[in-house]
C-alpha positions as CSV (number, residue, x, y, z in Angstrom):
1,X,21.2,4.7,-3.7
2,X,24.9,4.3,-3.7
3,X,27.0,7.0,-5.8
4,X,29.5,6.2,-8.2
5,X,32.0,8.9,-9.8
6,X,35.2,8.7,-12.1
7,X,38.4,10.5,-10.5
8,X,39.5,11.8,-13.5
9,X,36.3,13.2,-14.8
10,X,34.0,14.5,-12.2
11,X,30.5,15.0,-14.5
12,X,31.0,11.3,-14.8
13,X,28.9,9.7,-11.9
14,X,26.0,6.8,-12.0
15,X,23.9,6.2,-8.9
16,X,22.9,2.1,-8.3
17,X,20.2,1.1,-6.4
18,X,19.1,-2.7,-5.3
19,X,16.0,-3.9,-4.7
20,X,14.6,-7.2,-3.4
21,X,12.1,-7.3,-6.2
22,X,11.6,-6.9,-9.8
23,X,9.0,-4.0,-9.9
24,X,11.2,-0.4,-10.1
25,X,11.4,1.6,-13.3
26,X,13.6,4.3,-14.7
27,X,12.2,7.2,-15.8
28,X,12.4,8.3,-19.9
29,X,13.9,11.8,-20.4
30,X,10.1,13.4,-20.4
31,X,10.0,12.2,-16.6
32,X,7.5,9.0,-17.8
33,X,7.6,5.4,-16.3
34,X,5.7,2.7,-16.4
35,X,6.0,-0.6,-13.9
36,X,4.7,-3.7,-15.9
37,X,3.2,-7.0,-14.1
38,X,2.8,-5.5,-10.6
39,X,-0.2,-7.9,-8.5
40,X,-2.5,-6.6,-7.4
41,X,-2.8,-4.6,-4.0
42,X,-1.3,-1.8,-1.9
43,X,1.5,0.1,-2.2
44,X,4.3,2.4,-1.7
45,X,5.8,4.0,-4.6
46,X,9.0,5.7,-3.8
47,X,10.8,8.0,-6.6
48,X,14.0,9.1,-5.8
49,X,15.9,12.3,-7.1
50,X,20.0,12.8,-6.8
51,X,19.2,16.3,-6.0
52,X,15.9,16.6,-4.9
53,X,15.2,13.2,-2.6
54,X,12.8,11.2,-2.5
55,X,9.1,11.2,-3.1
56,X,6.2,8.4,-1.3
57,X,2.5,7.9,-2.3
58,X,0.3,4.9,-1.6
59,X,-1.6,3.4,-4.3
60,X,-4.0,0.7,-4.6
61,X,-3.5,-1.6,-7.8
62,X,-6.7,-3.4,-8.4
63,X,-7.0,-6.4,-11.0
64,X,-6.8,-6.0,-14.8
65,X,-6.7,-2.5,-14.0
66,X,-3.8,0.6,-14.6
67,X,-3.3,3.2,-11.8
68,X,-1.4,6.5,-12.3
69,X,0.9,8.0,-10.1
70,X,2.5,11.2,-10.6
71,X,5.3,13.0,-8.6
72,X,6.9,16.5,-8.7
73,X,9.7,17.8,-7.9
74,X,10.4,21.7,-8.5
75,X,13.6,23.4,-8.1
């Protein structure tokens, strides 16, 4: 993630990440997300923080079906 801030107003900042692919979600303000038209198969699922880091879990997506993955971060 690459930060960006305002010099004249320092709570003013935006992070921007860039992915080679079109599956990555942002998160609602109750934490929720939901990553539509992903094929199926396995993968890594990374959530990232600004002050906590990031998070990893492997998940298998089968066909015509829904996973759920859920992270925490406390702190």
């Amino acid at each position: 993630m690459i930060p960006v801030k305002c010099n004249v107003h320092p709570w003013m900042k935006a992070y921007i990440g860039v992915v080679p692919h079109p599956y990555y979600a942002v998160t609602g303000t109750d934490g929720a997300f939901e990553i539509k038209n992903l094929p199926p198969g396995d993968y890594v699922i990374e959530a990232w923080h600004e002050k906590f880091g990031v998070q990893e879990q492997q998940v298998t997506v089968p066909a015509s079906e829904a996973k759920e993955v859920s992270f925490e971060y406390s702190g």
